[in-house]
N, C-alpha and C positions, 0 to 999 in steps of 0.2 A: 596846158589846155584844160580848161574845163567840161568835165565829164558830169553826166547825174545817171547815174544805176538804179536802175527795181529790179527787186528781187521779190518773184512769187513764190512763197515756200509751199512745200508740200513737207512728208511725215520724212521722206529718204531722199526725196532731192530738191533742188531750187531749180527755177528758170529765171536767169539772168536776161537784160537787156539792158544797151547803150543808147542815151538820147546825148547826142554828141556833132556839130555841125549842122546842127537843124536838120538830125534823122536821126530815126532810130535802129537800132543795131542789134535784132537776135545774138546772144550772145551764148545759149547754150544752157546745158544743166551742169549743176554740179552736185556731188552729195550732200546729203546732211552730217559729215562727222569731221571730228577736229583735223582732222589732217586735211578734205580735202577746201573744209572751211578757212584754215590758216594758210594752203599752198591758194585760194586765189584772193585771201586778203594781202600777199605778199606783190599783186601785180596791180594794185593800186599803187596812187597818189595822194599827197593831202591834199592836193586838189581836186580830186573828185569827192562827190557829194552821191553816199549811198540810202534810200528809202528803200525801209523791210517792211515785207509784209505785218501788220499785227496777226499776229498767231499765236497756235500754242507755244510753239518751240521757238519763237523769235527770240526771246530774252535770252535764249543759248545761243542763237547766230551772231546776236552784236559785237559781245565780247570777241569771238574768234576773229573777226576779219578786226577790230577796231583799231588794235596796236598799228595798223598802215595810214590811217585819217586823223582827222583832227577831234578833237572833243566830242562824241556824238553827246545830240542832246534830245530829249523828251518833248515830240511835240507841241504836248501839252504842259508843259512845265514852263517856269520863268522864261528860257529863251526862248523854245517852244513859239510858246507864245507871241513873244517879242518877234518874229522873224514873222508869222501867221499876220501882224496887224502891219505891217512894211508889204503886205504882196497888193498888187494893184488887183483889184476884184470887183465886179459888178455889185452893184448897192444890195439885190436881192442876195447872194451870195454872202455878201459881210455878215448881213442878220439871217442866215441860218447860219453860220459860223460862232455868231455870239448865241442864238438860241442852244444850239450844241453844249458853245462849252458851259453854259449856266446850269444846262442839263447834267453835263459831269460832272460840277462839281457839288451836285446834290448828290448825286450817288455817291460819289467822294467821301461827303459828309457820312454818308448812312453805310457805309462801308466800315469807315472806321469806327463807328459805333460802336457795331458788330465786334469788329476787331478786339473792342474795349470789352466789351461782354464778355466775350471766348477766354480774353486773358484774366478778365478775375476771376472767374469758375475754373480757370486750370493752376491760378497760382498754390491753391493747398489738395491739389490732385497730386498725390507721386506713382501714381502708372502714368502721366504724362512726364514730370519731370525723368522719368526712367527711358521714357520714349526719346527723350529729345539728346538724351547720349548719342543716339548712333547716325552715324554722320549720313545727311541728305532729308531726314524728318527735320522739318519746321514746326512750331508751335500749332499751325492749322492742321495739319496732319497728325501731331501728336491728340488735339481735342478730337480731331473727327474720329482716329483709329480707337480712341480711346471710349469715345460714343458705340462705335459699333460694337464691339467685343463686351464690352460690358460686364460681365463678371467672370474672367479667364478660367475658372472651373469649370464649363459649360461645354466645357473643350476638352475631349479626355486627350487629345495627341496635337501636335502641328497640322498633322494632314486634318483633320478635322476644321480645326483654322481656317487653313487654304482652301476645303470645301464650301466653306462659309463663306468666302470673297469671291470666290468665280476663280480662280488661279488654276483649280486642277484640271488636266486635261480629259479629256473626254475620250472613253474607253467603248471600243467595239468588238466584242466576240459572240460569236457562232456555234455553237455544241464544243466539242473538244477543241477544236482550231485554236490558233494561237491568237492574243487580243492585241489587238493596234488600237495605238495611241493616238489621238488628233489634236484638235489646236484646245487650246481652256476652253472649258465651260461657260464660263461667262454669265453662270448661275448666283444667286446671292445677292451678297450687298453690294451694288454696282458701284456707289459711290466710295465705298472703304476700296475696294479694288483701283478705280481712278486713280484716290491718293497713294496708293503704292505704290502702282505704276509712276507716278510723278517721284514720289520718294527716290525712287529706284534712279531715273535720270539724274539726278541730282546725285545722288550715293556715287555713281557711276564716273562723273565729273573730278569727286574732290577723291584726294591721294589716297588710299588704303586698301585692303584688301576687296572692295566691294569691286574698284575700278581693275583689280587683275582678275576677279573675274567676269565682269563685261566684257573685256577684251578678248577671254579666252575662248567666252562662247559666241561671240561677233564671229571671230575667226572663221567659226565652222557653220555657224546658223544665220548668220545677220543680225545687224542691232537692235532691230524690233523683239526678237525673239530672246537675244540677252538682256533687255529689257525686262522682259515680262518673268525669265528664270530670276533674275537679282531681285524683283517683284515678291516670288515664291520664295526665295530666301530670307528676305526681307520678312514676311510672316512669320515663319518658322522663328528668326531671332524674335521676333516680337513676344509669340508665345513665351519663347522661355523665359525672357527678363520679366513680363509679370507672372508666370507660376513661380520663381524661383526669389521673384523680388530682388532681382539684381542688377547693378549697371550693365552697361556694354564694355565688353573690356577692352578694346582699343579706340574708347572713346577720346578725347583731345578736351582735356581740363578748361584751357583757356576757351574753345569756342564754346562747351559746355555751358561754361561760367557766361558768357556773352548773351546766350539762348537766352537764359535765365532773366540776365538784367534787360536783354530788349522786353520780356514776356513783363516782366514789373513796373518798365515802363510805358509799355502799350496798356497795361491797367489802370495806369492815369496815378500809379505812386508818383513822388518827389525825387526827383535827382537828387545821388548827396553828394554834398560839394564840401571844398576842405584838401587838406591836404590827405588825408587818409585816404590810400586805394583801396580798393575794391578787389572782388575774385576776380572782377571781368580787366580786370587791367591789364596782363597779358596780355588780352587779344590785343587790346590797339596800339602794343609798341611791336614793330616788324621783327625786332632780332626775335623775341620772347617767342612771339605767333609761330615762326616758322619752326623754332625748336618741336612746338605741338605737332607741324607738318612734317617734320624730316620721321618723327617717330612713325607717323600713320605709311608716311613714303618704305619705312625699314618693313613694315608689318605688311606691305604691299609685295615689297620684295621677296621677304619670307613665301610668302603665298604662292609667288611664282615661283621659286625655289622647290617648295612640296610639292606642284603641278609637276614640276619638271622631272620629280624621280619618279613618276608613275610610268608605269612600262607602256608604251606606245601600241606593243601589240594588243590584236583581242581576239576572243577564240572564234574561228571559223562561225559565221551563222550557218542556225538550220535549213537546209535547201526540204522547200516543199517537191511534192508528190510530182508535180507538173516537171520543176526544175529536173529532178532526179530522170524524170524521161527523156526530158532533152539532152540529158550530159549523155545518156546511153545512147 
């Protein structure tokens, strides 16, 4: 039986509905995270036909549910399109359809441009090449962080860093009283913050130490919030690879090596071709690639390991003046 799904995303949950027998079907919310995204790609079909919302976070929803359908494809892409020019549509309707995509794919053009630009001014930068070791920065986010910070002296500490990006949290106290802490500041460079935050989902995703600890602060705080701490972390390692001018150390050679070659050939170099490989040749044979991934998966584990012998207890909090009335 054929079904067609929409999915409204929001930042922490979806709204589902079914158009299914010529009605449609509330179907309910579900979260934003890979569990509860993989438990209802599991209750499809390949015969159902799912449309997601364009969003920020859609390019993380596809993937989850996809392994249950069939090939999804890019509206706007070869099939895309091919399926777009088969739908029966009012004459008015076609030519704003073709007005649209003519319009995309001008931007398209001027996108990659961009694209082109960014990669030749970063191919003989090595505070980006240093950037793009640590797993979940892209090349856009190594130029941009790389833009904002500008000459890593400028910065006597990390926290300095994080003051600069809006990360730190925002501190409240009163004469002697004790000070509480509230959500970040959200002071600074708004846009170098964005791409962390983005960095950080991504970091969060692939196997290694960054994704045990998203999990660990998910657990206790929610994902937005270990979000935004993997964020602040994410600074902190930034600071030190350029004061100290050093890789990342559980960086993965092969995707490394890959970052590299897509960045030299987004700058419009020549592919070389020949029988001679390349650094990036690992990534694209699966045994090679995964060997990179089980190490990050060990360095992951490690991590939860050192979490795990920290002592659970913690000392009693201070009970204010008021509390101490009330126990008496």
């Amino acid at each position: 039986m054929r079904r067609v799904i929409g999915m409204d995303i929001h930042r922490t949950f979806g709204e589902v509905v079914f158009w299914e027998d010529g009605r449609l079907r509330p179907a309910g919310r579900i979260g934003m995270t890979r569990s509860a995204l993989e438990g209802f790609g599991r209750t499809l079909s390949k015969d159902d036909e799912v449309v997601i919302e364009a969003t920020g976070n859609a390019m993380a929803v596809g993937p989850r549910i996809e392994p249950s359908l069939r090939p999804r494809a890019d509206l706007f892409g070869g099939l895309g399109r091919a399926w777009l020019g088969k739908q029966p549509l009012p004459q008015d309707e076609e030519e704003a359809i073709e007005r649209h995509l003519r319009e995309l794919d001008r931007l398209g053009e001027d996108l990659s441009g961009l694209d082109r630009a960014l990669a030749q001014a970063a191919i003989g930068d090595p505070a980006v090449k240093r950037l793009l070791t640590v797993a979940g920065i892209n090349l856009t986010v190594a130029v941009g962080l790389t833009a904002a910070i500008g000459d890593v002296s400028r910065f006597a500490s990390p926290q300095k860093l994080i003051s600069y990006v809006g990360l730190n949290p925002r501190v409240r106290q009163s004469g002697l009283g004790f000070a509480q802490h509230g959500r970040i500041s959200k002071q600074g460079r708004a846009h170098a913050r964005s791409m962390l935050v983005e960095a950080a989902w991504a970091a969060a995703n692939a196997p290694g130490p960054w994704r045990a600890f998203f999990l660990r602060i998910r657990a206790r705080r929610g994902h937005q919030i270990a979000a935004v701490a993997v964020a602040r972390k994410l600074t902190v390692l930034c600071w030190h690879l350029l004061t100290k001018e050093a890789d990342y150390l559980w960086a993965r050679p092969a995707l490394v090596a890959n970052k590299l070659r897509s960045m030299k050939l987004q700058a419009g170099m020549p592919a070389k071709k020949g029988n001679k490989r390349g650094p990036a040749y690992a990534y694209n044979v699966k045994e090679l690639r995964e060997r990179g991934t089980e190490v990050a998966r060990q360095a992951e584990r490690a991590y939860e390991h050192f979490v795990g012998r920290w002592q659970t207890g913690r000392p009693p909090a201070r009970r204010t003046g008021a509390a101490k009335e009330e126990r008496r």
